[in-house]
C-alpha positions, -999 to +999 in steps of 0.1 A: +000+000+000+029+021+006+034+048-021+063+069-014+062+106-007+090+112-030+070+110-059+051+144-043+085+161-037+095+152-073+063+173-091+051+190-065+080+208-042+051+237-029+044+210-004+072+226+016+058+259+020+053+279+050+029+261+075+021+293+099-008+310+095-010+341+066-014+377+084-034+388+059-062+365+073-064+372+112-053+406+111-079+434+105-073+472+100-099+487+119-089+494+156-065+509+173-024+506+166+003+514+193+037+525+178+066+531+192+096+551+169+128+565+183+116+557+222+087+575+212+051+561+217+015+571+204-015+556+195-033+553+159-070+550+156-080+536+125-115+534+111-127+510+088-125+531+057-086+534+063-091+572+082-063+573+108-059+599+138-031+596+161-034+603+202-001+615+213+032+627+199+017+650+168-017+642+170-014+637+133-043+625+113-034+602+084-047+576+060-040+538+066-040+507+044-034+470+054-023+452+022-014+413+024+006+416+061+019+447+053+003+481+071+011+516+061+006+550+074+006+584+055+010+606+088+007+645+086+011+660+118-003+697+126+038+705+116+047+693+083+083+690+085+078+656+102+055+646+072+061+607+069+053+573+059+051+546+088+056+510+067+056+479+093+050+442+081+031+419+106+035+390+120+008+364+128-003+380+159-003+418+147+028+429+158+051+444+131+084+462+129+091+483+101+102+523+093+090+558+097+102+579+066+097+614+062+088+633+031+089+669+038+120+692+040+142+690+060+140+659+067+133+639+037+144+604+032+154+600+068+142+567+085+136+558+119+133+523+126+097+518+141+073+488+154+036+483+156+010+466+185-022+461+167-057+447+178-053+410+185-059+390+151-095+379+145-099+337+145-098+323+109-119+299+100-104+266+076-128+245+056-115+215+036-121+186+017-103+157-003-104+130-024-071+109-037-069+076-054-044+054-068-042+021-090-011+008-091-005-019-107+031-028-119+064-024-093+078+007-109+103+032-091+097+044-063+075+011-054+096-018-041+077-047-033+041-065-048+026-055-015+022-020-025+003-029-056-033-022-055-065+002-053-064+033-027-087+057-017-082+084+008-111+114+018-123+137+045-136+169+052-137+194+079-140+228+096-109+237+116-113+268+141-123+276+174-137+243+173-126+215+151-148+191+132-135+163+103-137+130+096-115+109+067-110+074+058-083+057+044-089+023+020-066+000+000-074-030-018-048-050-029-038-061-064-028-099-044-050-117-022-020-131-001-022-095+015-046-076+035-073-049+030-066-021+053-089+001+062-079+037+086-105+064+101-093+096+118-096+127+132-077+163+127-060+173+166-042+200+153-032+222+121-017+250+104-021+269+069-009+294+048-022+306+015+006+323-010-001+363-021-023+359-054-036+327-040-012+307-064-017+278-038-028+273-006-012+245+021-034+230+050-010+210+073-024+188+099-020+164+126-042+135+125-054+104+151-063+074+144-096+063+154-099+028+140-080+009+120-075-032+112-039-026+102-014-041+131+013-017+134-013+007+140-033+015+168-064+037+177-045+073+188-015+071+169-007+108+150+003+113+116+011+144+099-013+150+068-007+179+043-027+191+013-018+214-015-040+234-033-029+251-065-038+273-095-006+260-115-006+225-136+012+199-147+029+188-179-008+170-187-027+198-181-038+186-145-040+208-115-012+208-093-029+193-061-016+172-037-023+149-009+003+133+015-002+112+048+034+101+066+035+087+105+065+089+129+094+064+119+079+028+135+040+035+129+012+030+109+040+020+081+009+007+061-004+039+054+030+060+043+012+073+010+011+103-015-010+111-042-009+135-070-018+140-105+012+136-122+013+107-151+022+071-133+038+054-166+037+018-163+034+025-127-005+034-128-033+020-150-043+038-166-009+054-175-022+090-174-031+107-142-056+134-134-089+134-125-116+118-126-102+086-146-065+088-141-045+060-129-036+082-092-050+115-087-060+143-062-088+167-057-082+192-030-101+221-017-092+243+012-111+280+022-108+304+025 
């Protein structure tokens, strides 16, 4: 049953992208911003709309824009030589560190290196679902042994957030009947995502338990690390990018070390081609927001 992860890693490297949470989801502009530039402290009240006034230091009024995890300030205070741009780029939790640069004579061009305390960031919620499959049915690179040969199946669904709710199931039927149909149910316990600026692809990493399974090295509360990739780009046959892998601590659950994708499997797969909804292995995979 085992199909190895490298054949992921091979076509699909995006698999390795961040797994912490994107800014630009949990943070919101509206609300109030403490800075601190030079030892020198004041806070920002921002509006909805982007209108900005400033308690403290020039009482400056200002617009403000929050764009991907990046949050700007044009700041003009009641004297206009200290004119400026604040810049700071956030972190997960709304805190970001950045620059003040002014505009105005005679200080122009100067920077001030600057951070940023916003309002705490607002709980995302994560909705997925997948589908993978696989039919392999010669021993072709990276397969090693006939017991990997056969008909797999792998879904679930969820809602990940202040409360977490998912169920998937894991199925292989194998080419030989000297070897055993496994069957695996779980649960997500924990998880992290990011999506990529443009939404080029999106990455939902998880940790799963097991909550039944007939296979013997494992048992019911093992954890496994699932990851899904969901992408705009394709492959060389025209297939989405998507990809589904499911790997377990060094000793566990070896039965269930698999990764699907729809790259072509060769003599690997039948049929050859892969993809959707007929391919020899594919991957559907859909993660929101």
């Amino acid at each position: 049953m085992t199909v190895s992860f490298g054949v992921i890693a091979a076509f699909v490297v995006l698999l390795s992208a961040p797994t912490t949470r994107a800014a630009t989801s949990d943070c919101h502009l509206q609300g109030d911003w403490r800075q601190t530039t030079a030892g020198q402290s004041s806070v920002w009240h921002i509006s909805s709309d982007g209108q900005a006034t400033e308690s403290g230091l020039g009482t400056a009024h200002g617009t403000a824009t929050l764009v991907g995890d990046v949050l700007t300030i044009q700041s003009f205070p009641s004297d206009p030589t200290f004119d400026g741009v604040y810049k700071w780029t956030l972190d997960p939790d709304c805190h970001g560190t950045g620059t003040l640069t002014f505009t105005n004579s005679p200080r122009a061009g100067q920077t001030l290196q600057s951070t940023v305390v916003g309002p705490p960031p607002t709980a995302s919620t994560v909705r997925f679902s997948f589908h993978a499959y696989a039919n392999d049915v010669r021993v072709v690179p990276p397969l090693v042994g006939p017991w990997q040969l056969g008909v797999s199946h792998f879904n679930g669904s969820g809602t990940l957030g202040s409360t977490v709710s998912s169920t998937m199931y894991n199925t292989f039927a194998p080419r030989f009947s000297r070897y055993p149909f496994a069957h695996m149910s779980a649960v997500v316990v924990g998880y992290s995502h990011y999506s990529a600026p443009g939404g080029a692809y999106k990455t939902l990493n998880m940790t799963i338990e097991v909550t039944a399974t007939n296979a013997k090295s494992c048992a019911r509360g093992d954890r496994g690390t699932l990851k899904l990739l969901q992408t705009t780009q394709r492959l060389k046959n025209g297939a989405l990018g998507d990809a589904v892998a499911l790997t377990w601590p060094a000793g566990r659950c070896p039965t269930f070390y698999q990764g699907w994708i729809n790259a072509d499997g060769g003599a690997k797969t039948s049929p050859p081609v892969g993809g959707p909804p007929s391919g020899g292995q594919w991957a559907i995979v859909n993660i929101s927001p």
